[in-house]
N, C-alpha and C positions, 0 to 999 in steps of 0.2 A: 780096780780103778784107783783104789787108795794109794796104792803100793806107787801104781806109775807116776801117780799125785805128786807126792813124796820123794821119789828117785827122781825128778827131774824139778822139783822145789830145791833139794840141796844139790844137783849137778847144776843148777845156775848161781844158788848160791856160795858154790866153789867157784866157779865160772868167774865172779865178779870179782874173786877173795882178794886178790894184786889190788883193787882200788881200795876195798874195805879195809886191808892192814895198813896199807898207805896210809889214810886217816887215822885211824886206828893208833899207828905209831908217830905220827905227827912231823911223817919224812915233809908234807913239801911239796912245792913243786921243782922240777928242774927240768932238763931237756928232755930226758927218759919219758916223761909225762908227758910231752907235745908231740915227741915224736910216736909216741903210743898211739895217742889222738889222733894225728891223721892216718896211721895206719890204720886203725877203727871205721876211717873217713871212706877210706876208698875200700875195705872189706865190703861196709854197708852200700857204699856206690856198685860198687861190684853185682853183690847180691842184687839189687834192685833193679839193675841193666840188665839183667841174667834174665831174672824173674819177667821184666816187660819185656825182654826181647822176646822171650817164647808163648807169652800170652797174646803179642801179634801174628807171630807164627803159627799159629795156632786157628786165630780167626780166620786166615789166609786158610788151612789146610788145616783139618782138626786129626786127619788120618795119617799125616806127614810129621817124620822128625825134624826134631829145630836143627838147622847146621848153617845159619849165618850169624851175623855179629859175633858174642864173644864165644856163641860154641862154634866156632871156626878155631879158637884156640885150644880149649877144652870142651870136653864133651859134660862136664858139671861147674860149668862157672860160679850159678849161685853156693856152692858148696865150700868150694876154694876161697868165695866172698866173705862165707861162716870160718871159714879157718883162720882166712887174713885179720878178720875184726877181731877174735879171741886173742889172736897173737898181740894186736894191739893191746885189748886190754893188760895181756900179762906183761908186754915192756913197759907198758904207761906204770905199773908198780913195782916192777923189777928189783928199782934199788930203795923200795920201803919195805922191802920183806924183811924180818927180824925171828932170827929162829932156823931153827929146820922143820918143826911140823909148817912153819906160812909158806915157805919153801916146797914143803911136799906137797902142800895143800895146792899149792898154784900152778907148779908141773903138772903134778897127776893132774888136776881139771883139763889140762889146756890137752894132755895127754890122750884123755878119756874123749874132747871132742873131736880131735883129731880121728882118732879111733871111728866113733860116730859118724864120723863124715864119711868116711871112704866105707862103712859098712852100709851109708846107704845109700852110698855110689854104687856100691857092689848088687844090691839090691834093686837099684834103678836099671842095671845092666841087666839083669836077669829078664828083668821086665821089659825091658825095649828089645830085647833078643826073643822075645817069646809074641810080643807085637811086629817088629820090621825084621827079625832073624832073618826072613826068607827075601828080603829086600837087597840087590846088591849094591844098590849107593846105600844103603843103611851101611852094609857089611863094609865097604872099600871106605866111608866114612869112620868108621869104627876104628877100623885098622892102621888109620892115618893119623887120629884125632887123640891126645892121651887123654884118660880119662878126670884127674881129675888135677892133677899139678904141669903146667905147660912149661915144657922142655926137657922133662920128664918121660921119655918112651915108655911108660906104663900104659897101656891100651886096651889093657883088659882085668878084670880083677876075677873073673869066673871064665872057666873054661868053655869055649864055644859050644853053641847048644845046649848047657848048661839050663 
């Protein structure tokens, strides 16, 4: 438990690194910064619409997958919400980064959640194929739906039956 403690203490704390050298180096604010901001704005809006949409859905039909509101677009909305706010934070300090390790340090994080995201989309697919796999509006949903970036024909990250 220590260990996940700890890897997930400094992957947020890389996570945040874009605002902490911003300071840090004493860039400022400019547009980069506000347009980070609301990109942050609507990551979090995202997620949170994602999140209640499917916990109505759910009251509704606890045995049924979510496929209205935003998963009519993607089949992981909240996920895409976690991607789009991370991206925020790394434009909001983009141009206070100084160096190449704040540089490395602030890709690889944004890299690493990126990464995270869609493995646990992949992960979520395994599991909703092993729950509604035998479902054919699950399946003709699935097939229609990308999975976790919209307008992206990506619709599957595991192989069917998987």
């Amino acid at each position: 438990k220590l260990a996940i403690w700890i890897t997930c203490a400094l992957l947020y704390a890389t996570q945040v690194s874009p605002v902490f050298f911003r300071l840090y180096n004493g860039a400022g604010s400019n547009a980069w910064v506000y347009i980070g901001a609301v990109i942050m704005v609507c990551g979090i809006t995202l997620e949170s619409a994602a999140d209640i949409r499917k916990n109505k859905a759910k009251k509704v039909n606890p045995k049924r997958f979510c496929d209205t509101g935003l998963y009519r677009i993607v089949r992981c909305p909240n996920y895409l919400g976690e991607i789009i706010f991370w991206t925020g934070v790394l434009i909001s300090g983009v141009t206070g980064l100084r160096g190449a390790g704040q540089w490395i340090m602030a890709i690889a994080a944004w890299i690493c959640i990126v990464y995270i995201m869609f493995n646990g989309a992949q992960r979520l697919e395994k599991r909703q194929m092993g729950r509604y796999g035998n479902d054919p509006e699950y399946n003709a949903y699935a097939d229609r739906t990308p999975i976790i970036i919209p307008f992206l024909p990506v619709y599957h990250l595991n192989k069917k039956g998987n």
